[in-house]
C-alpha positions as protocol buffer text, in pm:
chain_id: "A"
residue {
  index: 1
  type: UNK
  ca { x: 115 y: 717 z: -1055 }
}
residue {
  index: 2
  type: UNK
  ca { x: 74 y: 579 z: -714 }
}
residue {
  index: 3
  type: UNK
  ca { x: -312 y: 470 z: -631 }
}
residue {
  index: 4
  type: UNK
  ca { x: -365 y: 335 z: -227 }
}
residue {
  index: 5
  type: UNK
  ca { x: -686 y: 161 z: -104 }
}
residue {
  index: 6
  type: UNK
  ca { x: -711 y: 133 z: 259 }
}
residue {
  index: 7
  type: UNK
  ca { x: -938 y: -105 z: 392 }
}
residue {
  index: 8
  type: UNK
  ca { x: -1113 y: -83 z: 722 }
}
residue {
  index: 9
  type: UNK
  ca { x: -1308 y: -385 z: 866 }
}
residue {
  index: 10
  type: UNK
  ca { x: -1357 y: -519 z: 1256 }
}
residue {
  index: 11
  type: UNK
  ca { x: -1076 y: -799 z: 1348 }
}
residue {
  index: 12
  type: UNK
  ca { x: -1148 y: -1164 z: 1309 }
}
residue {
  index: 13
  type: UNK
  ca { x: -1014 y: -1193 z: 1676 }
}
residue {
  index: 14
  type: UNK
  ca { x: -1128 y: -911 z: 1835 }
}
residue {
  index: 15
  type: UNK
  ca { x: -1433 y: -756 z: 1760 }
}
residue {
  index: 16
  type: UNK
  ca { x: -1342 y: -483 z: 1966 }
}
residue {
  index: 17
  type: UNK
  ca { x: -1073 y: -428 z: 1692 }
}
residue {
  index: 18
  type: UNK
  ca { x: -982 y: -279 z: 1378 }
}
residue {
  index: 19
  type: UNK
  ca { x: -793 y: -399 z: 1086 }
}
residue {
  index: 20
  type: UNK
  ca { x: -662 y: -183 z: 813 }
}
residue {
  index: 21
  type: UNK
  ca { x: -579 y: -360 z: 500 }
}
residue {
  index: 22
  type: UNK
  ca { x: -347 y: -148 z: 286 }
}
residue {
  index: 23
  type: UNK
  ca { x: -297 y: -190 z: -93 }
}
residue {
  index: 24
  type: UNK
  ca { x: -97 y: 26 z: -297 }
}
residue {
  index: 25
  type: UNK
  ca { x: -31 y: 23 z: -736 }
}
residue {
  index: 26
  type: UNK
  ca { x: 226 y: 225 z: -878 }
}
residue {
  index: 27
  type: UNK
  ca { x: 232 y: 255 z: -1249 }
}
residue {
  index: 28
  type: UNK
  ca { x: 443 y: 453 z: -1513 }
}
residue {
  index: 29
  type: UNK
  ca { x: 430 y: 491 z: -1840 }
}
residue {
  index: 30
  type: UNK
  ca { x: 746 y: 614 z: -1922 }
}
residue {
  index: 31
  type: UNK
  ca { x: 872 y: 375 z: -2182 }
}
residue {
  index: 32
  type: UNK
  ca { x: 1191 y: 179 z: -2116 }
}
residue {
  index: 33
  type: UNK
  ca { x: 1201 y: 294 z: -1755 }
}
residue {
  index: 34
  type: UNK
  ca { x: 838 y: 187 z: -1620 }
}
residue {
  index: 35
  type: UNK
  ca { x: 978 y: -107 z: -1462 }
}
residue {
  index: 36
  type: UNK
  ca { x: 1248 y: 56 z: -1255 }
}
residue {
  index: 37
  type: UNK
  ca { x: 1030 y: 311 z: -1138 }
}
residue {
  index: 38
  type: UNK
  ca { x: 775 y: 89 z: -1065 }
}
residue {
  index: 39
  type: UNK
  ca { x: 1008 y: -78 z: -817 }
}
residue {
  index: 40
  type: UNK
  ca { x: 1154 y: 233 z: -669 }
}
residue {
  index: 41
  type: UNK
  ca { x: 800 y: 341 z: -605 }
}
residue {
  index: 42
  type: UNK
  ca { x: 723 y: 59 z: -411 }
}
residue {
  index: 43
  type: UNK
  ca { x: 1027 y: 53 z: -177 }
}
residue {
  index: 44
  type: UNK
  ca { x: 978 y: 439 z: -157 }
}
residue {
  index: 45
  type: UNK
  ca { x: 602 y: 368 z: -88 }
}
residue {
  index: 46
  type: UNK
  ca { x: 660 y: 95 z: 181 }
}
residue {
  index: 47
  type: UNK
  ca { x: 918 y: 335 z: 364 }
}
residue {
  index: 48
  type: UNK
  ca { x: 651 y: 599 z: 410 }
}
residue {
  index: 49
  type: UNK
  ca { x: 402 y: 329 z: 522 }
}
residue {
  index: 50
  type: UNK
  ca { x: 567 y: 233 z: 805 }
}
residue {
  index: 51
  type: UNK
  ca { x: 644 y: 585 z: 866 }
}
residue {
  index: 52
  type: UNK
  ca { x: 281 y: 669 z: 857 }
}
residue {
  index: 53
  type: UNK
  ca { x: 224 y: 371 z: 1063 }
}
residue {
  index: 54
  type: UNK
  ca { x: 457 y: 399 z: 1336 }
}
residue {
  index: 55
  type: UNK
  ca { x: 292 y: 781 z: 1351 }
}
residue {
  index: 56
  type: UNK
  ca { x: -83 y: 652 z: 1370 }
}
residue {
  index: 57
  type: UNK
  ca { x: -14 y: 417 z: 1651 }
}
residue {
  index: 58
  type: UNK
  ca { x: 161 y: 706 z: 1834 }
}
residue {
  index: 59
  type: UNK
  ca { x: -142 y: 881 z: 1838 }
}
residue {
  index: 60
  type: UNK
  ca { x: -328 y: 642 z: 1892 }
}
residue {
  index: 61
  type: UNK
  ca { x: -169 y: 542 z: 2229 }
}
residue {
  index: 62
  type: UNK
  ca { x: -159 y: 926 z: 2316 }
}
residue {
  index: 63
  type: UNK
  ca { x: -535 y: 938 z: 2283 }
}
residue {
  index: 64
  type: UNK
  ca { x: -606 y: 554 z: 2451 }
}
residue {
  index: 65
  type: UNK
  ca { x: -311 y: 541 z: 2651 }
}
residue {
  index: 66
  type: UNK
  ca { x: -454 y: 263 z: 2840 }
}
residue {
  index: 67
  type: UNK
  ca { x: -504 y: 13 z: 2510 }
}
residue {
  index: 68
  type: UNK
  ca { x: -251 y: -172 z: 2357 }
}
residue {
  index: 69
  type: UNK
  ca { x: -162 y: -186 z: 1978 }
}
residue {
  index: 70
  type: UNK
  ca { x: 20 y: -407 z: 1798 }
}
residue {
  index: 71
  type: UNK
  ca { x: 334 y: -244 z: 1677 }
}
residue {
  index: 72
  type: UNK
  ca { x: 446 y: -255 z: 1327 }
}
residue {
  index: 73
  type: UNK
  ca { x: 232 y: -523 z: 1171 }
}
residue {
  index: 74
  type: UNK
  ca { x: 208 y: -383 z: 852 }
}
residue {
  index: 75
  type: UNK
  ca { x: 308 y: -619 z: 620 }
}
residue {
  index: 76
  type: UNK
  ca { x: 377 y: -611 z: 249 }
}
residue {
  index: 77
  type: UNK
  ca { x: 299 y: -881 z: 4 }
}
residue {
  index: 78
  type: UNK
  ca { x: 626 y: -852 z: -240 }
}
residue {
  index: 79
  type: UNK
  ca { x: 543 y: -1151 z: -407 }
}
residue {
  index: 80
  type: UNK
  ca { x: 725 y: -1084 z: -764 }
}
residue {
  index: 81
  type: UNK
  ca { x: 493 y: -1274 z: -965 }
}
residue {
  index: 82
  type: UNK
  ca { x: 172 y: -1091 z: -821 }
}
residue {
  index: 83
  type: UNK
  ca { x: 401 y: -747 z: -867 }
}
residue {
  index: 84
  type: UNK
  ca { x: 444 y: -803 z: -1250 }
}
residue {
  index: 85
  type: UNK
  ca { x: 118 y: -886 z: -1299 }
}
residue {
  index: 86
  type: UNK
  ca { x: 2 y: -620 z: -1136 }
}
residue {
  index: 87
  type: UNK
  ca { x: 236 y: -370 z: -1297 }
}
residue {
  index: 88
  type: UNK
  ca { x: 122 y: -541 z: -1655 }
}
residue {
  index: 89
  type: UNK
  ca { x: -201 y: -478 z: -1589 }
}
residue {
  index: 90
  type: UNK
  ca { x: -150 y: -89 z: -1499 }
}
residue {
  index: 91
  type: UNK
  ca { x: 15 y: -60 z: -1796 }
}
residue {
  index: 92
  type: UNK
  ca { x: -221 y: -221 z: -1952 }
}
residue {
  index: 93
  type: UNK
  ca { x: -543 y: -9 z: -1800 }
}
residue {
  index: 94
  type: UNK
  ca { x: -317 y: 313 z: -1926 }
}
residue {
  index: 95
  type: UNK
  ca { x: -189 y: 261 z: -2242 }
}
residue {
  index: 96
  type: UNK
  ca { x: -613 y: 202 z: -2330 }
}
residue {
  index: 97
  type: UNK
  ca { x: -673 y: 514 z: -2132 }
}
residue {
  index: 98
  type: UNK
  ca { x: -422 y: 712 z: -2300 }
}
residue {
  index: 99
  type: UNK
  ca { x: -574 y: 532 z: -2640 }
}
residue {
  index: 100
  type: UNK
  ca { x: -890 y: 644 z: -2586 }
}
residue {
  index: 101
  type: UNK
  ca { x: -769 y: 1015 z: -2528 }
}
């Protein structure tokens, strides 16, 4: 299960700016394999991201040709200690949702 929050908020710098700040959890419950998908998800999940990215600025500058964006500044936070957490936690939040069920 992949679950992406996307957060929009004027720039610190800039006021005339945006920032997006992108979050993304992937969970499984498949016993014995959750950690290995877990990690696949992510890498599959930051591929698309930057993807998606490179893809929003190029409309961007199609519709304001005459701004500039800054190009691929997404960056991901692959801090393994915040990742296992994180995944411990989803696993967590489901095995009580399944429990509950």
């Amino acid at each position: 299960m992949v679950e992406e929050r996307c957060v929009y908020r004027p720039s610190k710098d800039n006021s005339d700016w945006t920032e997006c700040q992108r979050e993304a959890w992937i969970s499984s419950s498949i016993y014995g394999f959750a950690y290995a998908l877990q990690a696949f998800g992510m890498e599959r999940f930051k591929k698309n991201a930057s993807r998606s990215l490179k893809g929003f600025n190029y409309v961007l500058n199609s519709l304001f040709p005459q701004e500039t964006f800054a190009q691929d500044k997404l960056q991901f936070h692959s801090n393994s200690e915040k990742l296992r957490s994180t995944a411990k936690a989803a696993k967590d939040l489901a095995a009580s949702v399944v429990a509950t069920n």
